[in-house]
Each structure stands twice: as structure tokens, then as C-alpha cells.
C-alpha positions as CSV (number, residue, x, y, z in Angstrom):
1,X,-124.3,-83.6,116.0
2,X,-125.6,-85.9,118.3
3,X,-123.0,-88.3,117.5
4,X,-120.2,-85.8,118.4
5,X,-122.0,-84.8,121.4
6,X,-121.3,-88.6,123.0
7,X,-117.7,-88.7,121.4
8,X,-117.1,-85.2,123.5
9,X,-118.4,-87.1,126.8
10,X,-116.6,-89.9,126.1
11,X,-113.2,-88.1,125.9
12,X,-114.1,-85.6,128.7
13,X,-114.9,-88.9,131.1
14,X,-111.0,-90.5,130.2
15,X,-109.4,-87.3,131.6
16,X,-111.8,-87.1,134.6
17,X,-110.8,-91.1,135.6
18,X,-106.6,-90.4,134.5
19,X,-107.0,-87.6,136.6
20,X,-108.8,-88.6,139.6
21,X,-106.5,-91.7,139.5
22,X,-102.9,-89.5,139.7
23,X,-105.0,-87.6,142.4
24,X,-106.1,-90.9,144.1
25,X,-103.0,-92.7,144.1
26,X,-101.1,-91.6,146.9
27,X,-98.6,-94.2,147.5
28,X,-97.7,-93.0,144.0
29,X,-96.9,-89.7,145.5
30,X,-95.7,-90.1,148.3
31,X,-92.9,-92.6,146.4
32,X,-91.9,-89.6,144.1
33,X,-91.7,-86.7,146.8
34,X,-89.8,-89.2,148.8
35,X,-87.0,-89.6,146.0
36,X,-87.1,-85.9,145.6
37,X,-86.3,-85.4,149.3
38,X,-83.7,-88.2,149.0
39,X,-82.0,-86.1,146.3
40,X,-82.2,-82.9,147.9
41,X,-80.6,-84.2,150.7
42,X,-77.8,-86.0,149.1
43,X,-76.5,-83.3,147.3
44,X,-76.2,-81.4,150.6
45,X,-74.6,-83.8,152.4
46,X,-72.3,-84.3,149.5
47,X,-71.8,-80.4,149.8
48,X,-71.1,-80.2,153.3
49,X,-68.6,-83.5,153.0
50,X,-66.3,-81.4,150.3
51,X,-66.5,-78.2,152.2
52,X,-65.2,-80.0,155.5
53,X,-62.7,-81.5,153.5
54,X,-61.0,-78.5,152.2
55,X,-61.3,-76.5,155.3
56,X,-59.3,-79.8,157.2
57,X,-56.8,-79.1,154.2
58,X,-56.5,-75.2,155.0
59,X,-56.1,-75.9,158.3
60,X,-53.6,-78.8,157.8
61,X,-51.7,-76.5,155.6
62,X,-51.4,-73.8,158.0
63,X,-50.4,-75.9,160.7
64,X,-47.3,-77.3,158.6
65,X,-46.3,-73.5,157.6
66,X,-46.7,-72.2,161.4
67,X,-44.7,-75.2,162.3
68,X,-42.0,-74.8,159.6
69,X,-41.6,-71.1,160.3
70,X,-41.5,-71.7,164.1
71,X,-38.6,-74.2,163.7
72,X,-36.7,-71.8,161.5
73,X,-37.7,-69.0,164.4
74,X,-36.2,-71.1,166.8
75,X,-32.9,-71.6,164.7
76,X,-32.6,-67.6,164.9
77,X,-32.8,-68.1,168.9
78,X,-30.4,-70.7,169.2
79,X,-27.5,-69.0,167.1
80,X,-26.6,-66.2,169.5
81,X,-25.9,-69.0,172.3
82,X,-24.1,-71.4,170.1
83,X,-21.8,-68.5,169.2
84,X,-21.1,-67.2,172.3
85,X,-20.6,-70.7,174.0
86,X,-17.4,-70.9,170.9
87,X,-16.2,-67.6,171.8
88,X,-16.1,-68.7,175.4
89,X,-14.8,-71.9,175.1
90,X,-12.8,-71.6,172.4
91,X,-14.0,-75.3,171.0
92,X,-17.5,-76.5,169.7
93,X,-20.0,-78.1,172.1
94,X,-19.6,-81.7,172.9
95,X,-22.4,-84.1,171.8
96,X,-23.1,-84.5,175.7
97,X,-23.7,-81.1,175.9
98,X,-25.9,-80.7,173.1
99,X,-26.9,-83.9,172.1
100,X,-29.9,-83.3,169.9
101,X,-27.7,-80.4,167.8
102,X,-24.6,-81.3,165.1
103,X,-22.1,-79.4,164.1
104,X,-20.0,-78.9,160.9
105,X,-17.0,-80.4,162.3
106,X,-14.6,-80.8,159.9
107,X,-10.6,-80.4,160.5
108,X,-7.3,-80.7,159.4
109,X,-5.2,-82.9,161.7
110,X,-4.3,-80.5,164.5
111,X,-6.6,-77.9,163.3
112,X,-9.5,-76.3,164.4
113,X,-13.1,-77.2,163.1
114,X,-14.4,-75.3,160.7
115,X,-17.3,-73.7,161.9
116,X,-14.8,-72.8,164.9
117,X,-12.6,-70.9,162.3
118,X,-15.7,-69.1,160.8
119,X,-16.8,-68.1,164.2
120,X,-13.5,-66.7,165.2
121,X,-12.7,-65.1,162.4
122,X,-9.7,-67.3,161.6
123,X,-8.5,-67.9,157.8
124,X,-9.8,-71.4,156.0
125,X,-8.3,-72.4,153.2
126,X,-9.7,-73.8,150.1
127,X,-10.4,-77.9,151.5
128,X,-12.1,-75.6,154.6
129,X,-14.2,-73.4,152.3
130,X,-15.4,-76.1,149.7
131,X,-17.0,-78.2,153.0
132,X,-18.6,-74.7,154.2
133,X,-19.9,-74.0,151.6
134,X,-21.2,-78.0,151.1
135,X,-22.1,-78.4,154.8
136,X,-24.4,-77.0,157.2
137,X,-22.9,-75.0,160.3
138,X,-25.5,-75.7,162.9
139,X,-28.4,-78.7,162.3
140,X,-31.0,-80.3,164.5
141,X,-33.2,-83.7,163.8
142,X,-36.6,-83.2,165.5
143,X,-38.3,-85.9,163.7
144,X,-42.0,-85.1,163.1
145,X,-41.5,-81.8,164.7
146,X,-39.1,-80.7,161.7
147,X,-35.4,-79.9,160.6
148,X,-33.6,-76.9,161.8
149,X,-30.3,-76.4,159.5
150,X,-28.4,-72.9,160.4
151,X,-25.9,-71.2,158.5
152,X,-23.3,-68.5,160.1
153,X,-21.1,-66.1,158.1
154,X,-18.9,-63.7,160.0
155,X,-19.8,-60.4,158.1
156,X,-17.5,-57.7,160.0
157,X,-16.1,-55.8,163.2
158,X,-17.0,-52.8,164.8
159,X,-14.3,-51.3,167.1
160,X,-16.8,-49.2,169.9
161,X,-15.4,-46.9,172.3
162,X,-16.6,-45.6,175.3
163,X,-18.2,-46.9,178.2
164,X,-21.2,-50.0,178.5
165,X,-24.0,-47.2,177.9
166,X,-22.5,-45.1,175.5
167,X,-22.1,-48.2,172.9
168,X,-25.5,-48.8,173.3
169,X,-24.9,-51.9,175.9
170,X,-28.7,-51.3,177.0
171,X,-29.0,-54.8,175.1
172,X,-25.8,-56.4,176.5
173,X,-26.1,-55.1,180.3
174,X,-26.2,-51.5,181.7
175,X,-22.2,-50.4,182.3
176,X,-20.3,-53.1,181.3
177,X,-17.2,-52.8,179.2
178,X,-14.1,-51.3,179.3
179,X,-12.6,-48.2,177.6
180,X,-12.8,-49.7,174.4
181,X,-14.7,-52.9,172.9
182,X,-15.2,-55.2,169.6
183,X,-18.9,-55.5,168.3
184,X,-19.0,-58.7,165.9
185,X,-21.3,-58.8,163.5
186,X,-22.9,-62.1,162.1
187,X,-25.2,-63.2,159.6
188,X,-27.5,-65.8,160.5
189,X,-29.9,-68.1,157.8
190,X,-31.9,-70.5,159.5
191,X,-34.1,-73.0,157.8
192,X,-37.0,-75.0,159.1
193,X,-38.6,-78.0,157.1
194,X,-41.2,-79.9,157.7
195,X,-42.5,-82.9,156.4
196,X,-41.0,-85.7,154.3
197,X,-40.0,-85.6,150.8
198,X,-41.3,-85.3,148.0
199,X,-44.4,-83.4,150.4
200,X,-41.9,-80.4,152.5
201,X,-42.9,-77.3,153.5
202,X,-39.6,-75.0,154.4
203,X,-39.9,-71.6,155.7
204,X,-36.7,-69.2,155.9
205,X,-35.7,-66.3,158.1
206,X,-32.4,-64.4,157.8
207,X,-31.6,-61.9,160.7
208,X,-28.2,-60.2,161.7
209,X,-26.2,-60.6,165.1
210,X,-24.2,-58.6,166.9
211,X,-21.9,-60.1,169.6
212,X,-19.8,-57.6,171.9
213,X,-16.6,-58.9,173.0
214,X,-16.7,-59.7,176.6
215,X,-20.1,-59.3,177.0
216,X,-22.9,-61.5,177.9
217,X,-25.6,-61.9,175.3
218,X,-26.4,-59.7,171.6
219,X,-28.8,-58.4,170.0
């Protein structure tokens, strides 16, 4: 018994000294709560890294859509005055005039241009409707701002009578107009794209125009 009695000690002394030595040792300690922190705080910077990260990719991304749909938005704008500039003039713009805009141009010798035929309303052959339907009426190059390409189809015409205000001429200007007037109606499809290939981000709005002979402006 008394034998087992010092064995007992013995053992209960060893767990006393490991213990009081992990206790003790507190450069030991201090080394592991250190790495823990060190952890801790790596995974949330690594956290907060990939969230910043994706939300400059959101916001990137919405940027190029906003852009691309403003550039298309802009094509829609710029139709109306295009068209009534042909009607007007009877020709297409010269570069001077618009210099940052090109136009399908294409023409039989001693012919109009095509895109003056379509605006008119004036038959085209089949050489004038295979480079329509190949070309783009109305384009503009605004490098890193985007591309604007427009299409323009002549869809029909209205024969109004009456006066300015009883057509509806609110739009066109209060009392102008004959007896009898032509509404034109067009079909616009503008297309803005951003970006270079393969990476582009296109947006596309279609809207309808009407143009009344002799009168200033649409709707």
C-alpha cells in the first residue's frame, strides 16, 4: 500500500510541473495567440479583398451597359435630324458637315445614294437593296465612348387633312400646315456597342418616327 501511496505522489507531482510549466511559459502563449490573431485577420482581409473586387466588377459592368444603351439613345435622337436635313436638301450631308457621322452612300452613276432613295421613298433596285440590306444607313466611330450604327426603313404615309392643330401638330408647331399634309412614317433601329471584341456589350432600342411634310421637327 505504501508503495502505491508514493507511486500516486509521484504521478500527481509530473502533472503539477507539465502544468505549471504550460501555465508559466508565456512567451509560449503569447506565440500561439499571436498566430491565431494573424489568421483571423488574414482571412478577413482576404474577404474584404474579394468583395471589393466583385463590387468594382458590378460597377464596371453597369457602367459599360449605361454607356452602350446611352449611345444607342443618342442614335434614336439623331435620326429625326438626319432625315429631315435629306428631305430638305434633297442630298446626304457632306463629310464637312458632319464629319464624325458616315453614311451608306452607295450609287449608280448618276443616281442617287441609297440611303437618299430609302428616305424619299424612291424605288431601288436589286444592286440598291442587296447593299441596304449589307450596309448600315447612318454610323458614328466614337472610339472608347462606343459605336453608334442606325438603320432607317420607310414604313408608310399618312395623308392628314385639316389644319396644324387638328392633325395633332401640337408636336410639330401650333398652326402650321396647309389644307392638307403628308405624315411619314419611319422605323428607326439604333445600336450602341461598346467595348472591343471579343469583350462588347451592345444595347438596342427601336422607336418609330413620324415626319410631316413641311414641317419642322417629329415626333
Amino acid at each position: 500500500m505504501e508503495h502505491k501511496r508514493i507511486i500516486a505522489k509521484i504521478k500527481n507531482l509530473g502533472l503539477k510541473r507539465f502544468f505549471s510549466r504550460m501555465v508559466g511559459n508565456d512567451r509560449g502563449v503569447v506565440l500561439v495567440f499571436a498566430l491565431v490573431l494573424m489568421l483571423v485577420l488574414t482571412i478577413i482581409g482576404s474577404s474584404a479583398t474579394m468583395t471589393s473586387q466583385v463590387d468594382l466588377k458590378i460597377s464596371g459592368n453597369t457602367k459599360v451597359i449605361r454607356t452602350s444603351f446611352y449611345v444607342a439613345d443618342g442614335g434614336i435622337m439623331l435620326s429625326p435630324k438626319v432625315i429631315g436635313r435629306i428631305i430638305t436638301d434633297r442630298a446626304l450631308p457632306s463629310a464637312s458637315q458632319t464629319p464624325l457621322i458616315a453614311y451608306d452612300d452607295y450609287a449608280k452613276a448618276g443616281e442617287d445614294p441609297v440611303l437618299l432613295k430609302k428616305i424619299m421613298g424612291f424605288t431601288m433596285d436589286s444592286d440598291y437593296q442587296s447593299n441596304d440590306d449589307s450596309t448600315t444607313d447612318i454610323a458614328m466611330d466614337q472610339g472608347t465612348l462606343g459605336n453608334m450604327s442606325i438603320n432607317i426603313t420607310r414604313m408608310a404615309t399618312q395623308y392628314l387633312s385639316g389644319g396644324g392643330v387638328e392633325f395633332a401638330a401640337g408636336t410639330e408647331g401650333v398652326g402650321v400646315g396647309g389644307a392638307a399634309s403628308a405624315a411619314i412614317i419611319y422605323n428607326l433601329a439604333s445600336r450602341g456597342t461598346v467595348g472591343t471584341s471579343p469583350k462588347t456589350t451592345e444595347s438596342n432600342i427601336v422607336a418609330k418616327y413620324r415626319k410631316v411634310a413641311g414641317v419642322a421637327g417629329g415626333r
